[in-house]
N, C-alpha and C positions, 0 to 999 in steps of 0.2 A: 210406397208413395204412388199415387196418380200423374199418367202421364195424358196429356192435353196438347192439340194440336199444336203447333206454332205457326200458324199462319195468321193467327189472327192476332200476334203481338207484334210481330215484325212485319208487316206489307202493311204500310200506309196506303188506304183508301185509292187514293187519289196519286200514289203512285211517283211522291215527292222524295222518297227516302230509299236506300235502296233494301232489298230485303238482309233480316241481322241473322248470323251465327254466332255463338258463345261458344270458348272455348275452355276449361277447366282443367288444370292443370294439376297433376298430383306426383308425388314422388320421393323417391327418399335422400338421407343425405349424399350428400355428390354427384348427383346425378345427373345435373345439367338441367333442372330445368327453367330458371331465368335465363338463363342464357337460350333455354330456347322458347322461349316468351319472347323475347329480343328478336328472336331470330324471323318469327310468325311475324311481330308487327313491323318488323323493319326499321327496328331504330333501336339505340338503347336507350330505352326508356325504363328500366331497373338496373339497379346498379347490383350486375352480376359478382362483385369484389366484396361483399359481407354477407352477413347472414339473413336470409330471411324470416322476420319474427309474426310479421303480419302480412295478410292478402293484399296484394294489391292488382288493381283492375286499368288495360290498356285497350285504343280502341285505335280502330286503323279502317284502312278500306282495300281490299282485294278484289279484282277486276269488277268494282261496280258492287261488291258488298261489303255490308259493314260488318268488320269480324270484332267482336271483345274479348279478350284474352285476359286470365285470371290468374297471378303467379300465387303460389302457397309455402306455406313453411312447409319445411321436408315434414313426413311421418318419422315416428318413433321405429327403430326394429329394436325388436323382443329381444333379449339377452338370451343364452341357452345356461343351463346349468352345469357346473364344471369344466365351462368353455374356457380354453388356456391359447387357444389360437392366437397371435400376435396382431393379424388385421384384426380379429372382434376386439381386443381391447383398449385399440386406439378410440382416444373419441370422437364422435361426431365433428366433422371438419363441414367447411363452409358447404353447401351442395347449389350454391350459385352457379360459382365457376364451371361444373359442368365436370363432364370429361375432359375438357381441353386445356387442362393447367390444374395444377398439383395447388390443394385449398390447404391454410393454416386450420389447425387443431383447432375446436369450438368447442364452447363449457356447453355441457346437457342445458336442455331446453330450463324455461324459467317461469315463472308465472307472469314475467312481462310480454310473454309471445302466445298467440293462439295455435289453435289446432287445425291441419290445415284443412279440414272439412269446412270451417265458418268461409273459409271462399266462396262456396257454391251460392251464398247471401249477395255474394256483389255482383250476380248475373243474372237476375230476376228476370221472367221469373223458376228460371232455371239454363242450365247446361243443354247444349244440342250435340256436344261430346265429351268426354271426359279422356283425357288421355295419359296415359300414365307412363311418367320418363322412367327410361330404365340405361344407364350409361353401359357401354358394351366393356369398357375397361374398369367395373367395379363389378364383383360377385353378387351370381342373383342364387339364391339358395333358398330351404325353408323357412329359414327368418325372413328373409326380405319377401318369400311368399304369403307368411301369414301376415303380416305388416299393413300389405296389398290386400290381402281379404280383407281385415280387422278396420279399414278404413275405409273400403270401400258398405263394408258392413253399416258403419255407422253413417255413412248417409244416407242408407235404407234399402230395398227392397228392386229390385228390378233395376239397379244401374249397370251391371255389366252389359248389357243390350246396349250401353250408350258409350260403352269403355272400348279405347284401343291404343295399344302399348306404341309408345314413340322412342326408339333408340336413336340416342347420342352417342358421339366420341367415335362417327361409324369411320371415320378418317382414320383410327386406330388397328383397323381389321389387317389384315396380312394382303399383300397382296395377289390379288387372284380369288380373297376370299366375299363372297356374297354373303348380304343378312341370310336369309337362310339358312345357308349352312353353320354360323352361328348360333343358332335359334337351336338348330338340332345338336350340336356339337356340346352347346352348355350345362344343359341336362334338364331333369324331370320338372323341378319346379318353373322356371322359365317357360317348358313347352306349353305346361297347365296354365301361368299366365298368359299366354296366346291364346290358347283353344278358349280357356275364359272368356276372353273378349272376342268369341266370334272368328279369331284366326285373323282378326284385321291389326296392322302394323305399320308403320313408315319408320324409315330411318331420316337424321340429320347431321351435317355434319356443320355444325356451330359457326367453324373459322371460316366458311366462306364466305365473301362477301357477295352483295348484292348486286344482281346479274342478271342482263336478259337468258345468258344460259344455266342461272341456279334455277334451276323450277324445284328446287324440292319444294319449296313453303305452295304454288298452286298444286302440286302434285297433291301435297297434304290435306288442301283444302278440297280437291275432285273425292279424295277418298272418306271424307266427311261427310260431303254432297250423301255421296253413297250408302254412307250409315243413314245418315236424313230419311233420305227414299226409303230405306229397308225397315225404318223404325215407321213409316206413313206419314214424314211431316213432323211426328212427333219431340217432344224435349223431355228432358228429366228435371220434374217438378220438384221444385225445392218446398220441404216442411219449416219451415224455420223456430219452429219452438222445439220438432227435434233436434238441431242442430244444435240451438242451445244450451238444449238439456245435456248434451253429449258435451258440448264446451264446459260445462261446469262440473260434469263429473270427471273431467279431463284435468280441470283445474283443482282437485278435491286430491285428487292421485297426487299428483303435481305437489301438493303442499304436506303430503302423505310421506312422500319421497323426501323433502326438502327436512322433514322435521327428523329422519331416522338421520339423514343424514349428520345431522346435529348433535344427536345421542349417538353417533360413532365417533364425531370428533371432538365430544366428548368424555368418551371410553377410551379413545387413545392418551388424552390427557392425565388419566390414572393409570395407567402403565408405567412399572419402574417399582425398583424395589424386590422386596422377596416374590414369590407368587401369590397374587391372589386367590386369597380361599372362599368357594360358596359352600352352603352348606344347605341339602336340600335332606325334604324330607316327604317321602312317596307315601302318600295317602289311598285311600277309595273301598268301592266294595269291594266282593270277591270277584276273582277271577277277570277284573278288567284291565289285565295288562300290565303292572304296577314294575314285575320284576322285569318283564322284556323292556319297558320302556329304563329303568336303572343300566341295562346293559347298553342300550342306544345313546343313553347320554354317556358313561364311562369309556365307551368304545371299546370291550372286552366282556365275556360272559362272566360278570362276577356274581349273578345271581341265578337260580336255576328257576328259569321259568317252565310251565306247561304242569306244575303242581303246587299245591295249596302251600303259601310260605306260614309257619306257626312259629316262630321265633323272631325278632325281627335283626337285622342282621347290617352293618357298617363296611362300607367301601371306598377308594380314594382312589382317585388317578389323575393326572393331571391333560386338560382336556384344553382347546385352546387359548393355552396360556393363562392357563387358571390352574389354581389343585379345586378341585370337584369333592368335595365328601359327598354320600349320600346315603341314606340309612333306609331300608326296604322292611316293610311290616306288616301284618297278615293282615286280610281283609276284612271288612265291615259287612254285619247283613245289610241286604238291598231294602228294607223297609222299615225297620222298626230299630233306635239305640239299644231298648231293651233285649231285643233276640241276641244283640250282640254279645256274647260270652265276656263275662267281667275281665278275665285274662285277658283276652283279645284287646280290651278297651286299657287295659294298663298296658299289653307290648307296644302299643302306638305311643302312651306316655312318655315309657321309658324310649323308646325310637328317640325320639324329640328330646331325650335325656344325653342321648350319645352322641349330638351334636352341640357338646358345650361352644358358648357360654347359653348356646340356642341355634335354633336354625335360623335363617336368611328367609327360604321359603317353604311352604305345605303346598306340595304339588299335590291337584287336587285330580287325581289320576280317571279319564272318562271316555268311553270307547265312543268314536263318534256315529256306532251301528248304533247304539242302545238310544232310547227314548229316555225323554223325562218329563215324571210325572208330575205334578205341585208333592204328592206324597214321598217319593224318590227324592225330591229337591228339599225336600223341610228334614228329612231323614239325614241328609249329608252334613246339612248345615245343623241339624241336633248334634251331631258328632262330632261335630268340630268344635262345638262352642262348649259343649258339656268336655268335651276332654282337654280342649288348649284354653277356652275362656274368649271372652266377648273382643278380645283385640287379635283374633287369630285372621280375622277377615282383611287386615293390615298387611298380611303377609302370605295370603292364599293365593294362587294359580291356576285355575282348570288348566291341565294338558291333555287335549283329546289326543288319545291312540289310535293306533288302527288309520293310522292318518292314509294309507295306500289304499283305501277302501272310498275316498273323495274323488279317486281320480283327478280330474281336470276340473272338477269342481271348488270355487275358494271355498274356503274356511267362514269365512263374513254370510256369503251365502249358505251353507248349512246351519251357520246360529240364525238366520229370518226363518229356515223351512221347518228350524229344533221346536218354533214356540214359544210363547212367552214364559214357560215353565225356565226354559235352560235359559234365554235372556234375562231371568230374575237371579237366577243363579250367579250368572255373570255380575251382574253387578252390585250383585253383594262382594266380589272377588276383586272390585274397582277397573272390572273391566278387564281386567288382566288374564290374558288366555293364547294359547300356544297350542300348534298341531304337529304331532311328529307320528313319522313311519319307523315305528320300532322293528321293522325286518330288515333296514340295511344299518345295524350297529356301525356308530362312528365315521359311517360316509356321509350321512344325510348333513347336509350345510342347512337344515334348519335347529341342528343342535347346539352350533355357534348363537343364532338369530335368538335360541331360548335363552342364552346365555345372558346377551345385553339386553333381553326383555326381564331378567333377574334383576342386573344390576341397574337395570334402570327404576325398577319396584324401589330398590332400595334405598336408591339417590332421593326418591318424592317421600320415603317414609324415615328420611332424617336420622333426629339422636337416637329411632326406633328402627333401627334397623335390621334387628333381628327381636324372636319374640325367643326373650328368657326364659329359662326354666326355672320352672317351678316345683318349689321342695317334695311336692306330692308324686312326682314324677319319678323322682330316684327310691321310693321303697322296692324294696326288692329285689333292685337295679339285676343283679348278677343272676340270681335266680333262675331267668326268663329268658335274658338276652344272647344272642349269641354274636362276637366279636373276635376276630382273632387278632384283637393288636392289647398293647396293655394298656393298664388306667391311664398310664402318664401322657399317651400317645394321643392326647386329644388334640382340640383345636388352637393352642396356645398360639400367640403369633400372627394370627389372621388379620388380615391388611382394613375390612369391611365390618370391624366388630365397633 
C-alpha cells in the first residue's frame, strides 16, 4: 500500500482545527484493548463489559489535538494441532475487559461480527499508528505471534513501520519488576513482536484513573509524535477494496467453519448402537500409494506397502469409533483400460465383492506429486466406469497421498495450481476429496476428518448408500482373492447399509 503525507488531510488551512492523529487498535482476545481505547480518550465511551463484534471509532482532544481512536474485534489465534493444553482449549472469552478483570467464556466468532482489519475503514484516510495490545498477564507465544503477523499481513504491505505494541494489565508486573524485563523474560516470539515494530512500546495500566499525575496516555501520544517524525509526516493508507476482499474471504471461512460444524453435530447424532461399519475400497494406478494410505487409515501395518500388491486383500479394525473394512487391490496402468491386464481388472471387481452387500466408498487413491493429464484423467474414469458402472461416481473420493509433500500449502490451493485436468476430475467425484500423510499411520487427525467426509458422502447419497454388487463381480471370487477371515465373516449387521 502507498503511503501519503498527512499534512495535507489534517492541518486546516487556515489553522481552525487542530492537527489529527488516528489511532488503530488491534489485538487478540483478552487483551485489554477497549479498555484501553477508553483509556486514550478519556471516558468510557465503549462498553469494555461485552464483546466486541464491530469497529467502532471515538474522538477526543489531547493537549490541542484531535486524536481518533478505533476499537476492533479481537483477531482469531490459530489453533495448534494435538494441542491438549487446558488454557488453549478454553474459548475465547470477552478481550474487552482487558487484563484487569477475569472475562466470561465467549462462543467463537460468527458471521454477525467483522474482522478486525475492516476498522482501518473508520480512519480515513488511514492510520498514523497502529498499535497492538498485548495484556502482560495472558500468553504471548507462536500462536498469538502468527495471529499478529496474519493480520497485520492482511492489511497489507508496509504496516509494521506504523505498528507499536501497547502492554496492558502492567499493574500486574511483580514488584520491582520493569516492562523490559518482561519483554526479555517472556520469550522469543514476544521479543520478535517488538523488534517487528521498530522496538517501540508503551505500557498502560487500565485502572488508573484520570490524573494530572497519569501521563501515561501523553506519554503515549509523545511516542506516536515520534513514529510521525520517523515515518516523515506520513500515514498508512488504507486500500479499502482490499480490506473487503479480506472481509469476505474471512466471512466464506466463517461459514466453512459453521457448516462442518453441523455435520459434526450431526455425526454425533448417529452415534449409539453396535459400531459403525464403513466400507472402503482403495483404488488407482500403480505404485501410488494405495497400500500405505490402507495402513494410515487402519492405524496398523496390515498391508505391505513399497511392492507391487497382485491379489487384492481385506482388513478391519476399528478406527474412531467406527469398525473400518477396507479392501486393497493391485494397480491400474497409468494410461490406457486396455493395457490393463484382464486379471487385474476382475481383482478390483471381486475387491468390491469382499465388501458385501457393497462398498460405502471407491477411494480414488492420487499422489498429490503426480500431474494430470485430460489422458490420465479419462483413463481413471474408463476404469471405474467400465469396472463399477455409470453410478460409481456416487460413491468416488480422490484421496491425495503423499499429503506431507504440501507442506504448509492447502489442499484447495494445489487443486487451482493441478489444472483444469484434476478440477474435472474432481467433479466428476461431486467434489469430494480428502488429503492424507500416509507416513504417520494412525496419528494423523486428518484420518478422523476423512471419516465424516465419508459419512457425510453417504447421508447426500441416501437409499444409495453404498454401490452394490454386482453378479459379475463374484466369478472366481476365491480364485484370486486373498482373505484371511471366512465367507461368513462379512459385513452382516452394518449400521449404514
Amino acid at each position: 500500500m502507498a503511503a501519503v503525507s498527512s499534512a495535507s488531510d489534517t492541518v486546516d488551512p487556515r489553522g481552525r482545527h487542530p492537527p489529527e492523529r488516528r489511532l488503530l487498535i488491534l489485538g487478540g482476545p483478552r487483551s485489554g484493548k477497549t479498555s484501553s481505547a477508553n483509556t486514550i480518550l478519556g471516558d468510557e465511551m465503549f462498553d469494555a463489559g461485552t464483546e466486541t463484534t464491530h469497529s467502532n471509532v471515538g474522538q477526543t482532544e489531547i493537549y490541542g489535538r484531535r486524536v481518533t481512536v478505533v476499537d476492533t474485534p479481537s483477531w482469531a489465534i490459530p489453533a495448534e494441532p494435538e494441542d491438549d493444553e487446558d488454557d488453549d482449549e478454553e474459548p475465547d472469552t470477552d478481550d474487552n475487559a482487558g487484563a484487569e478483570s477475569d472475562s466470561p467464556a465467549m462462543p467463537p466468532p460468527s458471521l454477525d461480527s467483522e474482522g478486525p482489519c475492516m476498522g482501518a475503514i473508520l480512519c480515513p484516510p488511514g492510520p498514523h499508528s497502529i498499535l497492538l495490545v498485548v495484556s502482560i498477564g495472558q500468553p504471548f507465544g507462536d500462536r498469538e505471534r502468527r495471529a499478529a503477523e496474519e493480520q497485520l499481513g492482511a492489511l497489507g504491505g508496509g504496516t509494521w513501520r506504523y505498528c507499536m505494541v501497547l502492554f496492558t494489565g502492567v499493574d500486574k508486573l511483580p514488584k520491582g519488576v520493569f516492562i523490559e524485563e518482561h519483554i526479555a523474560n517472556t520469550g522469543e516470539a514476544l521479543q520478535w513482536l517488538v523488534e517487528r515494530c521498530g522496538s517501540r512500546y508503551h505500557a498502560f495500566d487500565n485502572t488508573l484513573k484520570e490524573s494530572e499525575e497519569n501521563t501515561q496516555v501523553p506519554e503515549l501520544m509523545e511516542k506516536v509524535e515520534e513514529m510521525v517524525t520517523d515515518n516523515q509526516g506520513w500515514y498508512f493508507e488504507v486500500n479499502e477494496l482490499i480490506l473487503l476482499e479480506e472481509e469476505q474471504a474471512r466471512r466464506a471461512l466463517e461459514e466453512e467453519r459453521m457448516r462442518m460444524e453441523e455435520h459434526a453435530r450431526q455425526r454425533e447424532q448417529m452415534i449409539g448402537g453396535p459400531p459403525r461399519e464403513l466400507r472402503l475400497l482403495l483404488l488407482g494406478w500403480k505404485g501410488v500409494g494405495k497400500s500405505s494410505v490402507g495402513n494410515s487409515i487402519l492405524g496398523r501395518r496390515f498391508f505391505e506397502s513399497g511392492q507391487e500388491t497382485e491379489l487384492c486383500l481385506r482388513r478391519q479394525a476399528l478406527v474412531c469409533g467406527r469398525r473400518v473394512t477396507i479392501v486393497d487391490t493391485p494397480g491400474w496402468d497409468w494410461f490406457s483400460v486396455s493395457r490393463t491386464p484382464k486379471r487385474i481388472r476382475q481383482e478390483s471387481q471381486r475387491g468390491a465383492a469382499l465388501l458385501r452387500p457393497g462398498p460405502h466408498t471407491l477411494l480414488l487413491v492420487l499422489p498429490v506429486v503426480s500431474s494430470l493429464t485430460a489422458r490420465k484423467r479419462r483413463t481413471l474414469l474408463a476404469h471405474i466406469e467400465t469396472l463399477f458402472g455409470d453410478n460409481a461416481c456416487l460413491h468416488t473420493m480422490v484421496l491425495f497421498s503423499c499429503g506431507d509433500w504440501l507442506g504448509h500449502t492447502p489442499i484447495e490451493e494445489h487443486i487451482l495450481r493441478g489444472g483444469r485436468e484434476l478440477q474435472r476430475l474432481l467433479e466428476y467425484c461431486g467434489n469430494y476429496y480428502h488429503v492424507l500423510d500416509s507416513k504417520t499411520p494412525g496419528k494423523d487427525r486428518s484420518v478422523s476428518l476423512l471419516l465424516d467426509r465419508i459419512e457425510e458422502m453417504i447421508r447426500e447419497n441416501g437409499d444409495r448408500a453404498f454401490l452394490p454388487i454386482q453378479t459379475e463381480w463374484l466369478s472366481e471370487e476365491s480364485s484370486y482373492s486373498s482373505d484371511n477371515t471366512e465367507p461368513e465373516d462379512d459385513c452382516r449387521g452394518c449400521q449404514l447399509q
